[in-house]
C-alpha positions in Angstrom: 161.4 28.2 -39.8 161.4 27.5 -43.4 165.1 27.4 -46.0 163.9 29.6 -49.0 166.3 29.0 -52.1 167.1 31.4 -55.1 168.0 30.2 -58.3 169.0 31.7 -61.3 168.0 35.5 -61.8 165.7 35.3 -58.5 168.7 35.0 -56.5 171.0 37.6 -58.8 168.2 40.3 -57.5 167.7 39.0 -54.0 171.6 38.7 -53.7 171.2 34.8 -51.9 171.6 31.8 -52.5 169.7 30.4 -49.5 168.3 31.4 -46.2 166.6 30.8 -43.3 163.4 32.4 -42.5 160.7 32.3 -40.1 157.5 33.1 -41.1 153.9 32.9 -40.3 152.6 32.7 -43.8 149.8 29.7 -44.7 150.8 29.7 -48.1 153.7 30.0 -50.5 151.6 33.3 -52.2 151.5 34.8 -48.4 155.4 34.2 -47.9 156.1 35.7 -51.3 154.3 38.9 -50.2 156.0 38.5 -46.3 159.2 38.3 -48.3 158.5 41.2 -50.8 157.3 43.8 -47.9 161.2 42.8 -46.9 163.4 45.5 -49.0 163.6 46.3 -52.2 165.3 43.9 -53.5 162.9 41.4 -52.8 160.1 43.5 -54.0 162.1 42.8 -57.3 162.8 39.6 -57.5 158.9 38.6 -56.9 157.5 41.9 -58.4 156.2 39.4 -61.5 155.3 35.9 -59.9 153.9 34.5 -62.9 158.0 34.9 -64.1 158.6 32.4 -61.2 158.1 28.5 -60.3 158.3 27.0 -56.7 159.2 23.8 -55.4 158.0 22.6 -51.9 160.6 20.1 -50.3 162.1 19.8 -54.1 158.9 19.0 -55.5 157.4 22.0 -57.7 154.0 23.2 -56.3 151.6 26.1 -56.7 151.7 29.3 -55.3 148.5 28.5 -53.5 150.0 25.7 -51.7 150.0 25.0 -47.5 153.8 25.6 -46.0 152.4 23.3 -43.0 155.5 21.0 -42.3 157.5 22.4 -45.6 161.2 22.1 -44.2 162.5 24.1 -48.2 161.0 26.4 -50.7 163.1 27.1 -54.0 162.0 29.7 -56.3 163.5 30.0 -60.0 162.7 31.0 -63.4 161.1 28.8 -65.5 163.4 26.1 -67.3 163.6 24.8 -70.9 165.1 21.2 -71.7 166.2 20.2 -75.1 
């Protein structure tokens, strides 16, 4: 069981904040497809990855990185300081 987090637009589409979900995926790219095969809805919110950033544990990551013994995974546009 992983907690997968929406932020910004990415949760507007998937209409959450936060859930819990088990998967089997190795990767974060294998959960993003595990969660787009879902509905819809999710099929939208990941249709573009490279529109997206992900953070393992609150640290951001790659899309090719391991879940094994990720407890979080946040996805969210990317930001802009100033």
């Amino acid at each position: 069981m992983v907690d997968v987090l929406y932020f910004a637009w990415v949760r507007e589409r998937v209409g959450l904040a936060k859930e819990r979900v088990e998967t089997k995926a190795l990767t974060v790219s294998a959960l993003v497809a595990e969660l787009a095969a879902r509905e819809d809805r999710y099929a939208a919110a990941f249709a573009d990855v490279s529109a997206l950033r992900v953070a393992l544990d609150q640290e951001l990551s790659d899309f090719d990185a391991p879940l094994a013994g990720v407890r979080e995974v946040a996805f969210f546009p990317p930001m802009t300081g100033g």
